[in-house]
C-alpha positions as CSV (number, residue, x, y, z in Angstrom):
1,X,-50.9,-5.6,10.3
2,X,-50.0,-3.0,7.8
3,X,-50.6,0.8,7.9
4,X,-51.5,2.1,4.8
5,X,-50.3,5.4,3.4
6,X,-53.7,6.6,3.5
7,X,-53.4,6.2,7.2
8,X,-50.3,7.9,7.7
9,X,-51.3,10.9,6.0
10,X,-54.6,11.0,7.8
11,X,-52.4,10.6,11.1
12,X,-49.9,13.4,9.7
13,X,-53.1,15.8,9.4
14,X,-54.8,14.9,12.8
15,X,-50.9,14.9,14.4
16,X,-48.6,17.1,12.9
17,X,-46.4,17.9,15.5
18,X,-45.5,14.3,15.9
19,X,-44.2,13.8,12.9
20,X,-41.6,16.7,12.9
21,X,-38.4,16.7,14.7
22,X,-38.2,18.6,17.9
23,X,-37.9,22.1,18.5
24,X,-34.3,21.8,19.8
25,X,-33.0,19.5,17.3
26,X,-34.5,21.8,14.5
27,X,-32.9,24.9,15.4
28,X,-29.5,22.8,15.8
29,X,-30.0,21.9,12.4
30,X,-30.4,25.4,11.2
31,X,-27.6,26.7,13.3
32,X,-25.1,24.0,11.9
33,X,-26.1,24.3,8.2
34,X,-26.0,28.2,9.1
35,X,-22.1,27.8,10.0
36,X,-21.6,25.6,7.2
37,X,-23.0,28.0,4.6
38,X,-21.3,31.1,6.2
39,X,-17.8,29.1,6.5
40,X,-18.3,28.7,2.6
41,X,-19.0,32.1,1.8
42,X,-16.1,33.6,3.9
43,X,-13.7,31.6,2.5
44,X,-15.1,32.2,-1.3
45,X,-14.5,36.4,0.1
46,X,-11.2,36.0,1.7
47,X,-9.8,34.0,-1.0
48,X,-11.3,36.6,-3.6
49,X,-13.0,34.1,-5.2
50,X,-14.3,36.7,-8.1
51,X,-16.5,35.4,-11.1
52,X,-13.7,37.9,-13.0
53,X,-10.8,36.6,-11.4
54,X,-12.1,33.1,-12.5
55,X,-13.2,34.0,-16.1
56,X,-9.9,35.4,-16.4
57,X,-7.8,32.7,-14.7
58,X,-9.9,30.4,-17.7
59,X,-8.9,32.5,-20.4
60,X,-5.1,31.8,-19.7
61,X,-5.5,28.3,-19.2
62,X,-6.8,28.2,-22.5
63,X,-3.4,30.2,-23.7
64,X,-1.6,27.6,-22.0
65,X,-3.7,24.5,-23.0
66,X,-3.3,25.6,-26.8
67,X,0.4,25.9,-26.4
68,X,0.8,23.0,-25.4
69,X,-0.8,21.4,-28.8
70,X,-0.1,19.4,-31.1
71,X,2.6,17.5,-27.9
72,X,5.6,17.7,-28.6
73,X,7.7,14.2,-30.2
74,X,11.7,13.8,-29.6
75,X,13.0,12.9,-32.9
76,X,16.3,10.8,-31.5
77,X,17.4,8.8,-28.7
78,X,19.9,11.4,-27.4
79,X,17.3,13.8,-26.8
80,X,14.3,11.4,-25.4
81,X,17.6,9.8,-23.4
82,X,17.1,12.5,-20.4
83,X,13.4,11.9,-20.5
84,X,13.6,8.0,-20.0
85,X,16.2,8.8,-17.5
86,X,14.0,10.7,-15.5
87,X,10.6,8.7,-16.0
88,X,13.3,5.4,-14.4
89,X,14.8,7.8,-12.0
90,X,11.0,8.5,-10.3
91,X,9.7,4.7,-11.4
92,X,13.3,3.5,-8.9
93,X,12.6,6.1,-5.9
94,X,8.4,5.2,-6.0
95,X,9.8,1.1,-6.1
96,X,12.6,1.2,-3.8
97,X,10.8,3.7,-1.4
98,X,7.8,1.7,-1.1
99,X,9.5,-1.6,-0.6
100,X,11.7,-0.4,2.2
101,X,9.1,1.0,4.1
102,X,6.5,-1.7,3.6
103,X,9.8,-4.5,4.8
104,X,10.4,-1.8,8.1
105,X,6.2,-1.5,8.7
106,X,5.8,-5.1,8.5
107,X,7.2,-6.2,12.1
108,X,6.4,-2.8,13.5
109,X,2.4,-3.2,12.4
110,X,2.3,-6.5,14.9
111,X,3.3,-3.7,18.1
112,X,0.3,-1.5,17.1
113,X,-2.3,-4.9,16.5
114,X,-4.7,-5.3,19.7
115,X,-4.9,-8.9,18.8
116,X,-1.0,-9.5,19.1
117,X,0.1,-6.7,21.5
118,X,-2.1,-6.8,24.7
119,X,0.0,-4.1,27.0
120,X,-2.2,-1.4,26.1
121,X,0.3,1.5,26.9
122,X,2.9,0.0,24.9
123,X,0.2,-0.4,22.1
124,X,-1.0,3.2,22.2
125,X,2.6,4.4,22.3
126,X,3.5,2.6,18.8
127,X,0.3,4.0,17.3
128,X,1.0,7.7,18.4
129,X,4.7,7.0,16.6
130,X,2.9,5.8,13.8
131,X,0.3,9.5,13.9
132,X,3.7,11.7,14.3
133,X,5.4,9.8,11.1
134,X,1.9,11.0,9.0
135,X,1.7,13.8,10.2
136,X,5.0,15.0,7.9
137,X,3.7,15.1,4.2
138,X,5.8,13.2,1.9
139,X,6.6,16.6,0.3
140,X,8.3,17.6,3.3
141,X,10.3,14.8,4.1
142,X,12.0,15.5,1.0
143,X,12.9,18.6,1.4
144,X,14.2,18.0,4.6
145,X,16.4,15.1,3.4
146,X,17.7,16.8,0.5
147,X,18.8,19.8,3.0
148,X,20.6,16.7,4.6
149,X,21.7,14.6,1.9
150,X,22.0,17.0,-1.2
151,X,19.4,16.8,-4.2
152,X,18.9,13.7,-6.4
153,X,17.0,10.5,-6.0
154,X,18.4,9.8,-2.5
155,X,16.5,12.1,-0.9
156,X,13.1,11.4,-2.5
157,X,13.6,7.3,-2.2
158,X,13.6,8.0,2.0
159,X,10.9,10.2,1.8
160,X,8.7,8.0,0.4
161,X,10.5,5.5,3.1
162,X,10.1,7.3,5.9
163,X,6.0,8.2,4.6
164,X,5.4,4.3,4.0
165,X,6.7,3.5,7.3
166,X,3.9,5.7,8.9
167,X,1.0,4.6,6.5
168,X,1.8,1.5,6.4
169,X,2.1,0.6,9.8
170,X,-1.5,1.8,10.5
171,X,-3.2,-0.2,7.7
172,X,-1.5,-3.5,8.6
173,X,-2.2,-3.3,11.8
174,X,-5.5,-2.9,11.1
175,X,-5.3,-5.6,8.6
176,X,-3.9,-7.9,11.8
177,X,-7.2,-6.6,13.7
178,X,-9.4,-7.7,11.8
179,X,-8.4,-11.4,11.4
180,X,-10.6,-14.3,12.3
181,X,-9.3,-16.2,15.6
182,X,-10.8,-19.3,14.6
183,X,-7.9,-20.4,12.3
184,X,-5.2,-19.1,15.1
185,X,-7.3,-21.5,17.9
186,X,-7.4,-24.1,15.2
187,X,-3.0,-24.0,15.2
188,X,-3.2,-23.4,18.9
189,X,-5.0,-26.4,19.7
190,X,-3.0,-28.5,17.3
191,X,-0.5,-27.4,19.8
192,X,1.4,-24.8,17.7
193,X,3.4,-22.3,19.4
194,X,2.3,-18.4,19.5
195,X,4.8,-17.7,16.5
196,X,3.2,-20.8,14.4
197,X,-0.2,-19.4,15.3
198,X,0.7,-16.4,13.5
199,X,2.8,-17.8,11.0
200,X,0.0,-20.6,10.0
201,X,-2.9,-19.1,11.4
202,X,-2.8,-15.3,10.9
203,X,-0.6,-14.5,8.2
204,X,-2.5,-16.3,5.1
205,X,-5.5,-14.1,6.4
206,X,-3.7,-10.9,6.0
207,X,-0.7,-11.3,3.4
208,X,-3.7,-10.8,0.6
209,X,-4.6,-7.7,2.2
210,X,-0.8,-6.5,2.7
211,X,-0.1,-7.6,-0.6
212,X,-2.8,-5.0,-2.3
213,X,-2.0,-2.1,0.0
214,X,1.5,-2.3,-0.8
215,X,0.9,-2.8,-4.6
216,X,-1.7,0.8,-4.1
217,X,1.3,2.5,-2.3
218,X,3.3,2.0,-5.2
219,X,0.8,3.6,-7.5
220,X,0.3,6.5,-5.3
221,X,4.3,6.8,-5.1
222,X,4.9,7.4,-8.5
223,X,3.0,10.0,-8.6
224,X,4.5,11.7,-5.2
225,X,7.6,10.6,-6.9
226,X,6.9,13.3,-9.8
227,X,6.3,16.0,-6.9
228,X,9.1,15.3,-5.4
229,X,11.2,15.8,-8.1
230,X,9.9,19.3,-8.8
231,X,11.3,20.2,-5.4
232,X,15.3,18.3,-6.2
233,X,14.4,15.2,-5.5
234,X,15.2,14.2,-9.4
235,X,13.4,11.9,-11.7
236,X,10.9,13.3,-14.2
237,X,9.3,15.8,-12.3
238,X,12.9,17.9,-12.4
239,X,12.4,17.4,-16.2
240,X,8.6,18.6,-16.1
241,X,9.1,21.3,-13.9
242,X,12.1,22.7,-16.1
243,X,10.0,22.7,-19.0
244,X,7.4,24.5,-17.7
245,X,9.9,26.7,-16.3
246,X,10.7,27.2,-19.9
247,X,7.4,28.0,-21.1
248,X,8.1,24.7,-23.2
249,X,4.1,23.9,-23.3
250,X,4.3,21.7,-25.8
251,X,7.1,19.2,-24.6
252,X,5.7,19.6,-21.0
253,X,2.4,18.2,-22.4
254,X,4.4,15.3,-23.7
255,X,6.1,14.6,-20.5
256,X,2.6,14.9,-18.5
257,X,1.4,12.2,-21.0
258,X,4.2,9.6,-20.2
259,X,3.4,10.0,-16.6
260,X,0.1,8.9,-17.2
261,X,0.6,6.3,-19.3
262,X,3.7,5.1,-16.9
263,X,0.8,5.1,-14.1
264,X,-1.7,3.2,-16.2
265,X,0.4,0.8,-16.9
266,X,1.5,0.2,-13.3
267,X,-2.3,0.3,-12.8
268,X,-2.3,-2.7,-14.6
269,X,0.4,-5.0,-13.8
270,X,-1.0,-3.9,-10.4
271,X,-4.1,-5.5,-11.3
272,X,-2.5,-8.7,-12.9
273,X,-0.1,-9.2,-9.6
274,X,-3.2,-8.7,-7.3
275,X,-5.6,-11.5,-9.4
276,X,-2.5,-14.0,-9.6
277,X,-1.7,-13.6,-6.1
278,X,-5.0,-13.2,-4.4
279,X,-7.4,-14.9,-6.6
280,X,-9.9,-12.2,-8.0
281,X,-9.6,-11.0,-11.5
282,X,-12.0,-8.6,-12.7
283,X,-11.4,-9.2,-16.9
284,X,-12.7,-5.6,-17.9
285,X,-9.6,-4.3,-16.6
């Protein structure tokens, strides 16, 4: 049997009461979007969020927007030299970076997996290590390292190291979590061993899923790679920041535009690597 909307609203009129929350839970409700509105408005007044602060914050980004047309275009090799330097110098740290901490998470992730590591203290322990490694932002890792090792592309490649370590860890492991046991009893009952369960029975699950969060990581690292070179780390974002620096608007823009197009295109083999490896390709990318 159906209830019509007829009935409902004849039920609302006769019953009104019953179809509204409680008293309690209303005045939660009220007092939480209260805080939430009045959170919002003391952070617009403390950060002196102005309408004539921001009208005037507009009008010089369009100063610096027009400077920086038409972009500017190197006319020889020696002078776009330094550029494609730089552009190779962040591609390297974002590449070797991401590969050495992906090749240290990879064993650590099985530690921190519920499925592999059953000694729960042990397991909780590795996970906190892995919270205390993400809880240092990539852009301070770098500065810390370059205090140790001296500026250059060094120092940035085992930031973004030490910040894959930490992030991937986590996301493998929960990659390892959320396998199917059926193929690992499969191997077991074949009477493979506990390391051919995983190798036969686990990893082909979770190598696809590895395999795209690593390929991600990458993308994401070149562009940490071009903050970290604002702060010494090298690579273009040395360049980029020197420009601006310079109030060179125009060859700024230019550089900002090889970045993206450097990320695009990483974008896309990304998306090649992922269909031949994995088996999906989506042809409108």
């Amino acid at each position: 049997m159906s209830i019509t909307e007829t009935e409902i609203a004849a039920a609302r009129g006769r019953l009104p009461r019953a179809f509204r929350a409680p008293l309690a839970e209303r005045v939660r409700r009220w007092a939480l979007w209260g805080l939430f509105a009045g959170l919002i408005v003391y952070c617009l007044i403390d950060f002196n969020f102005a309408p004539g602060r921001i009208w005037t914050g507009l009008g010089r980004l369009g100063n610096v927007l027009a400077f920086m047309f038409p972009p500017y275009v190197w006319k020889s090799w020696a002078e776009f030299g330094e550029i494609a330097k730089g552009l190779g110098e962040t591609l390297s740290m974002a590449f070797l970076g991401t590969v050495l901490g992906a090749l240290i998470a990879f064993p650590l992730s099985f530690f921190g997996a519920a499925n592999i590591n059953r000694l729960l203290p042990f397991r909780l322990g590795v996970r906190r290590g892995y919270d205390i490694i993400r809880a240092f932002e990539t852009l301070i890792l770098a500065l810390i390292f370059i205090r140790a090792f001296g500026l250059g592309p060094l120092a940035g490649i085992l930031a973004i190291t030490v910040s894959e370590i930490g992030t991937c860890t986590k996301l493998f492991s929960e990659a390892i979590e959320n396998t199917s046991e059926k193929p690992i009893e499969g191997v077991k009952a074949a009477g493979g061993s506990r390391l051919q369960q995983i190798r036969y029975g686990l990893l082909p699950q979770v190598n696809p899923v590895i395999l795209s969060i690593v390929l991600y990581n990458f993308e994401s690292n070149v562009r940490s790679g071009t903050i970290l070179g604002i702060v010494g780390a090298g690579g273009i974002g040395f360049l980029l920041s020197d420009r601006i620096s310079a109030y060179r608007w125009d060859e700024a823009w230019s550089i900002i535009f090889l970045i993206i197009a450097m990320v695009y295109i990483i974008d896309w083999l990304s998306a090649r690597l992922r269909g031949r490896f994995i088996g999906t390709w989506d042809s409108a990318r």
